[in-house]
C-alpha positions in Angstrom: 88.6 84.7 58.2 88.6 82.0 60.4 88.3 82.7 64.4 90.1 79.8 66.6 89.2 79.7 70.0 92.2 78.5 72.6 90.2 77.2 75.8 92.9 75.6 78.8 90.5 73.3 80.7 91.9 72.0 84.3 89.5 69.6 86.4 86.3 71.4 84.8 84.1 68.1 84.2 81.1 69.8 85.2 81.7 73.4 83.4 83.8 73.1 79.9 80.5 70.6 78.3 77.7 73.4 78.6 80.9 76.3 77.7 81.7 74.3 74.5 78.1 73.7 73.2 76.9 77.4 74.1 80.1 78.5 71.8 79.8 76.3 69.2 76.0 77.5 68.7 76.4 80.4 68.6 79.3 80.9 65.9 77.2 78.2 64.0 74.0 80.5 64.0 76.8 83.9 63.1 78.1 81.5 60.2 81.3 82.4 61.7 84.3 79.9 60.3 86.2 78.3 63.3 87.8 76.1 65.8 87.3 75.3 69.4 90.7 74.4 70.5 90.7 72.5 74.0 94.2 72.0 76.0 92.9 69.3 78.9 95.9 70.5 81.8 96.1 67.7 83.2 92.7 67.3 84.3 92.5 64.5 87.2 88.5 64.7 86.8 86.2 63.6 84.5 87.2 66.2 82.0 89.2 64.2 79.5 86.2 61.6 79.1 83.6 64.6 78.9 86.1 65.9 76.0 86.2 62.5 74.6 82.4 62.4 74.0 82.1 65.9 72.8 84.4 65.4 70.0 81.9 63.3 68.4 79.4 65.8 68.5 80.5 69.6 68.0 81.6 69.4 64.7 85.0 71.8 65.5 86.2 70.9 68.3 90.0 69.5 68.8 91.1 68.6 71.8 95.3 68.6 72.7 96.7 67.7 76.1 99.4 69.3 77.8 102.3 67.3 78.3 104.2 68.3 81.9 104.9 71.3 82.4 101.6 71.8 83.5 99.4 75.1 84.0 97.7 78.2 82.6 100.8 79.5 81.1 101.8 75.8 79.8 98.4 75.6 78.4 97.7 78.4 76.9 101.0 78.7 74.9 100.2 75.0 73.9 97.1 76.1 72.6 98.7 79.1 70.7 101.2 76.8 69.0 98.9 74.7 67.2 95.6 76.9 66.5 95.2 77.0 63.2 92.9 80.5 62.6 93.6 83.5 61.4 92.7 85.2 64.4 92.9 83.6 68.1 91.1 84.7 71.1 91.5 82.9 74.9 88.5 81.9 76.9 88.1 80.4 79.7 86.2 76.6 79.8 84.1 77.8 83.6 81.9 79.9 81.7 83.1 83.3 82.7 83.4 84.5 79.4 80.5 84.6 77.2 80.2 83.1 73.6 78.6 86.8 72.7 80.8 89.0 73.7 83.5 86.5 71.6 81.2 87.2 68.4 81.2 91.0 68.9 85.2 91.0 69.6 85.7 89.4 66.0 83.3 91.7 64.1 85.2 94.9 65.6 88.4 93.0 64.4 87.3 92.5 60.9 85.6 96.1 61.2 87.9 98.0 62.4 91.1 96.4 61.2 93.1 96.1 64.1 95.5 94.1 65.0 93.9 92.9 69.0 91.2 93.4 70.7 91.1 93.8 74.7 88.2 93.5 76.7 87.5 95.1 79.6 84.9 94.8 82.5 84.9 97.9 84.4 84.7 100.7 82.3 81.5 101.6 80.7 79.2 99.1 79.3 81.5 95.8 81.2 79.8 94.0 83.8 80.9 91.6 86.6 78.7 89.1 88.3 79.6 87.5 91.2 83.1 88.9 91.2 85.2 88.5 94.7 85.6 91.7 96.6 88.7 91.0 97.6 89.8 90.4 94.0 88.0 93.3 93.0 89.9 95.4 94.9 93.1 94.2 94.1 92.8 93.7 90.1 91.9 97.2 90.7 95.0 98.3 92.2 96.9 96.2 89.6 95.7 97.9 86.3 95.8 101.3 87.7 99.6 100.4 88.7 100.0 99.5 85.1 98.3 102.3 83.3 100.7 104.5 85.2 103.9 102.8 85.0 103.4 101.9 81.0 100.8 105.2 80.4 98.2 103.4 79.2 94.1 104.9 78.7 93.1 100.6 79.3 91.9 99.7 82.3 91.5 95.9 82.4 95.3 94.6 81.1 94.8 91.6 83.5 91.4 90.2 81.7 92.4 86.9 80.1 89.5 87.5 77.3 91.4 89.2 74.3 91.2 88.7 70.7 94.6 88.5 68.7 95.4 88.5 64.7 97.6 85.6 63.9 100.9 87.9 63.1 100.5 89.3 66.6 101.1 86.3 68.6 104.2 85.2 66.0 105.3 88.7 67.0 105.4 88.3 70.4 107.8 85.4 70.7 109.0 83.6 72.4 106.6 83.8 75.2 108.1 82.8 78.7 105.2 83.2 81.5 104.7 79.8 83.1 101.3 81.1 84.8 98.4 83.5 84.7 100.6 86.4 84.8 100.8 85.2 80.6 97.6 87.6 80.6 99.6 90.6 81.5 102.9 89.3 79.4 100.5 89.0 76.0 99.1 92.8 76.1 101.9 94.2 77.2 104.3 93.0 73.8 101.1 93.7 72.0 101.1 97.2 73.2 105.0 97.6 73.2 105.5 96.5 70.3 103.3 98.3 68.6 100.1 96.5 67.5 97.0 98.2 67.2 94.1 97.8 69.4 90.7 98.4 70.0 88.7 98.0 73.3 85.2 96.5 73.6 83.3 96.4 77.0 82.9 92.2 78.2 81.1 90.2 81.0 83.1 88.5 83.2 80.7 86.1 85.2 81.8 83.9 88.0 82.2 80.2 87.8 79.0 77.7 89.0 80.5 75.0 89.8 84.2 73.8 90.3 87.2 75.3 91.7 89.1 78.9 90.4 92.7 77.8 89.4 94.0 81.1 90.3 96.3 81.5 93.4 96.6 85.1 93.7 99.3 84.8 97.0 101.4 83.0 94.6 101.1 85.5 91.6 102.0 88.6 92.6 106.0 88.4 92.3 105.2 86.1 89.1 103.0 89.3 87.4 105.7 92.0 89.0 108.1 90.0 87.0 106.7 90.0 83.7 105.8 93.9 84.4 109.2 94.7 84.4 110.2 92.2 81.7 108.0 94.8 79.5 108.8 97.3 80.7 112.8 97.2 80.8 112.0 95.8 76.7 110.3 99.8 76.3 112.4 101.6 77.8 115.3 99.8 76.6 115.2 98.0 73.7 114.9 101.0 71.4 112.6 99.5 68.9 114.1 96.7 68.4 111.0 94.4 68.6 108.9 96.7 67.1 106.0 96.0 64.8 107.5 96.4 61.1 105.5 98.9 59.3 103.0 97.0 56.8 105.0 94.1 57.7 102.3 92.8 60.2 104.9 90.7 62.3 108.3 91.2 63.8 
């Protein structure tokens, strides 16, 4: 099976070099089959040229850039377009998420035959480092307003770091977030629609250097939005985009 990784880099000249080589190590040494899929957003820094270098040297990396629209959403949906894996998972090029924590999400795909995987950093066995009070306390408030409203036992719906099978992100077209609030929108269909999942403690650790993309007085209509999208599709769709039964996709 091979394991694509789709990586949105804005502006992180200083951040997405060490990110890539750490990954590209370590699924080297795990003899993991793979891609490092790069979507440079527009990046007004040095990251293009620092992208430019790499390709030269990490062996699977491929770098795309998004054409305007630009931004997380943009990027991301970019990236999930053109990876070419069997399985896809989203990282983020500051360093936050860590190239172990993407090995162990693969082996309990393969293992356990699910269809996603979500991580989560605040139940037992997920650690933060360095995260914002302030954004602690309302990611918080966030997931516990969506394991109520959508009855869910997962805490962390708003962590970006999930692992998805191929058939599960054809299944969940078309996808129409613009922003971040695309790592609410992704789950969500996963978990409306029926896909199975599994969920694996993670390490969220914050950026060193460079700026955090993430404008949370912007985002809050943008993720109510997308909430409700889901939400009116559960209650109202009747199955209609349901998972097909061995079928895999919609």
């Amino acid at each position: 099976m091979k394991l694509s990784i789709v990586m949105p880099a804005h502006n992180e000249e200083q951040a997405v070099e060490p990110t890539i080589r750490a990954l590209y190590e370590r699924l080297s040494a795990e003899r993991i089959d793979h891609e490092i899929l790069v979507v440079n957003d527009n990046s007004s820094d040095g990251t293009e040229a620092v992208l430019g270098r790499l390709r030269g040297e990490v062996k699977t990396l491929r770098v795309v850039n998004n054409t305007p629209p630009h931004g997380f959403g943009f990027a991301v949906r970019l990236g999930l377009k053109q990876f070419t894996g069997d399985a896809v998972v989203i990282m983020m090029a500051d360093g936050s998420d860590t190239p172990e924590d993407v090995v162990r999400f693969f082996r309990v795909l393969t293992e356990k035959n699910v269809d996603c995987v979500f991580g989560t950093r605040f139940s037992k066995g997920g650690r933060v480092v360095d995260y914002p009070p302030h954004k602690y306390v309302l990611n918080r408030l966030a997931n516990r307003f969506l394991q109520a409203l959508f009855f869910l036992p997962y805490d962390d719906v708003t962590n970006a770091f999930k692992l998805y099978r191929r058939q599960v992100i054809e299944g969940l077209n078309p996808l129409i977030s613009y922003h971040f609030n695309l790592t609410v929108e992704l789950p969500l269909k996963a978990i409306v629609r029926g896909y199975t999942y599994a969920v694996v403690p993670n390490v969220w650790i914050n950026r060193k250097s460079g700026v955090s993309k993430l404008r949370i007085q912007e985002m809050g209509s943008r993720y109510l939005f997308i909430t409700l999208y889901c939400l009116l599709e559960k209650w109202l769709s009747k199955g209609d985009y349901h998972r097909r039964e061995g079928a895999g996709h919609l």
